[in-house]
N, C-alpha and C positions, 0 to 999 in steps of 0.2 A: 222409862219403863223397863222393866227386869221381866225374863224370864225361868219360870221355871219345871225343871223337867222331872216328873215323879211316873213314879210303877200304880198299877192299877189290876191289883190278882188276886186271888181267892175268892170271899166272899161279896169283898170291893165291886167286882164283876158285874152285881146286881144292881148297884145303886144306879140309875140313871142319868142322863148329864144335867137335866133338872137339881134333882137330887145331890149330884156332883155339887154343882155350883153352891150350894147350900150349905154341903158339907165345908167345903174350902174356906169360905166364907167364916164360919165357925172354929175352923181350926187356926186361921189365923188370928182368931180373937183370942182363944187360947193360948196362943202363942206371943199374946203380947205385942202383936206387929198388926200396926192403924194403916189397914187399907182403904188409900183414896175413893172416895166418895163422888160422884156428879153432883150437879148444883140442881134448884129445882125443888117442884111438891113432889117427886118420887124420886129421891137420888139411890144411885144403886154405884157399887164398888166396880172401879177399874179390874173387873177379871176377865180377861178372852179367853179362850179356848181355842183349840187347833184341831179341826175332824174331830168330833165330837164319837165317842164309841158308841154302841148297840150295847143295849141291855146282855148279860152274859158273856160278853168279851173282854175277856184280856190283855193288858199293855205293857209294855217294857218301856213306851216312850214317849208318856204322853208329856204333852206343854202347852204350858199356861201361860199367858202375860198378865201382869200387875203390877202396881203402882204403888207405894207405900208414902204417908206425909211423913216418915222421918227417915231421913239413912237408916241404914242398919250395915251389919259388914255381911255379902252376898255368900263367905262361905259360913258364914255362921248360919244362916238360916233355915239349912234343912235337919240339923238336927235340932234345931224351935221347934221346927213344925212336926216332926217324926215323935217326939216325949208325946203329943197332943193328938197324932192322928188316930185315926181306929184302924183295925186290921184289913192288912190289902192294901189301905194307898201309905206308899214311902217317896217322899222328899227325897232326890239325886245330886239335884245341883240347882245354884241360881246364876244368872249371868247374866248381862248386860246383851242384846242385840236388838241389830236393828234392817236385819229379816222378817218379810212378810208373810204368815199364813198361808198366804195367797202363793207361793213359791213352791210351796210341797207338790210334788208331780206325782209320786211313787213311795208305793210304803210296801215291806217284808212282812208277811203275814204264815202265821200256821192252824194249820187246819188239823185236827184229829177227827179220825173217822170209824167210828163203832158199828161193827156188824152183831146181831145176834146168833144169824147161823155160824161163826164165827168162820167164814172162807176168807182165805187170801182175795184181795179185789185190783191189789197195785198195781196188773199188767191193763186189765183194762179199762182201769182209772186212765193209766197213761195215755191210751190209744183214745179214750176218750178225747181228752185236752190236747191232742196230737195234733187236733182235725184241723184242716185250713179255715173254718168257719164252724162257729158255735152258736148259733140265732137262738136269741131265750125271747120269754117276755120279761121286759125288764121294769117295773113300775118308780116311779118318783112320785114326790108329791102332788107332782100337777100332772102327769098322762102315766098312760102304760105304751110303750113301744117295744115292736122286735127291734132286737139287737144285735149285732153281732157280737159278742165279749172278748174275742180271739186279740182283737188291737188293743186290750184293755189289760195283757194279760203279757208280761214283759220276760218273766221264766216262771217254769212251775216244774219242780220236781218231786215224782209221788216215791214214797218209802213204805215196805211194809213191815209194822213192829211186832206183832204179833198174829195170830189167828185170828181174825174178827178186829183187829185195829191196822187203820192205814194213816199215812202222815202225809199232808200236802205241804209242801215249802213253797210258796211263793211270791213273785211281787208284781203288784196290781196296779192300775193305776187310783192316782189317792181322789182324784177328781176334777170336774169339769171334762168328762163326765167319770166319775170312777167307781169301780167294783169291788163288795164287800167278800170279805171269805163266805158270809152268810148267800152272796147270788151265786160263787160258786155253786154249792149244794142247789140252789135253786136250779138251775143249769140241769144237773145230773137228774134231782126228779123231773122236768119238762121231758128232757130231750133221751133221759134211757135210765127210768124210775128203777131195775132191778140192780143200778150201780149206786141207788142215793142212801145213805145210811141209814141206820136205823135212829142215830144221835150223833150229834157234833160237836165240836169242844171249839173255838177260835183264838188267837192270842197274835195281834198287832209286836212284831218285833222293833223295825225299825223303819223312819221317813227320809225321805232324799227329794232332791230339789231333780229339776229336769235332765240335767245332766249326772243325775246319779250319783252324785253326792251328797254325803251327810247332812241333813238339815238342825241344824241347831241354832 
């Protein structure tokens, strides 16, 4: 099994992991490289995914695992794939591991935060996310619970870029249970709606295993 690690920005952002999948799929057909197949009336191609993104978000680091039925040479392949993709997803690298998905603890996330009255917000952004406890409602597929987010939230530094734009840095946990930069905002309209933006931009930097290391 090979992985590989590509970008996922611009208008890329919209395609869904649905959609993803589909795309990937096609590009490697394009590219000439026969991804294994399951056996079966519905076989479908060896492609995993890792934290699947939200519609509109951003990535620096996403990865995939796949399977191909013939060699191929691991640095050749992302510029196969890069002639063939469409705009927004770029092929990085392939490599061989034999790390779990399941090992990601923690990912770097940025948040852009559009005001229309255009005010500075950064101070009390901060003192916002300062607080010893942060209870939202937090929904998943199967219930809604309050939450706390505070132990879900490992650093966060807010920046202000302009008048009416703020920038959150930070890193969250990636899951079981983890928070998106999108419950941040949720957060801010529950719990003190004249701090929540008017619009938000997201974009996934990087992943680390629980020790805070590079996941690759």
């Amino acid at each position: 099994m090979s992985r590989l690690l590509f970008r996922k920005t611009g208008r890329a952002k919209f395609i869904s992991h649905l959609d993803l999948m589909r795309t990937m799929q096609r590009i490697f057909i394009r590219a000439g490289l026969k991804v294994r197949h399951t056996e079966g009336f519905n076989p479908h191609p060896y492609m995993n995914f890792a934290l699947p993104l939200s519609v509109g978000t951003e990535s620096e680091c996403e990865l995939m695992d796949f399977e191909l039925t013939e060699a191929a040479d691991p640095d050749a392949i992302p510029a196969l794939l890069n002639r063939v993709s469409p705009e927004g997803i770029e092929a990085l690298k392939v490599y061989d591991s034999a790390r779990k998905f399941k090992e990601i603890k923690w990912l770097d996330i940025e948040a852009r935060l559009f005001y229309d009255n255009k005010t500075r917000e950064a101070e009390r952004l901060r003192e916002f996310f300062a607080a010893p406890a942060i209870v939202m409602e937090k929904k998943t597929k199967r219930s809604v619970s309050d939450t706390d987010i505070v132990p879900l939230i490992s650093a966060l530094q807010v920046t202000d870029l302009t008048d009416g734009l703020a920038l959150i840095s930070a890193r969250l946990a990636a899951q079981d249970p983890g928070l998106s930069p999108a419950q941040l905002i949720s957060a801010l309209e529950q719990r003190a709606p004249e701090l929540a933006p008017d619009h938000a931009a997201f974009r996934r930097i990087e992943v680390y295993d629980k020790d805070m290391v590079l996941f690759r």
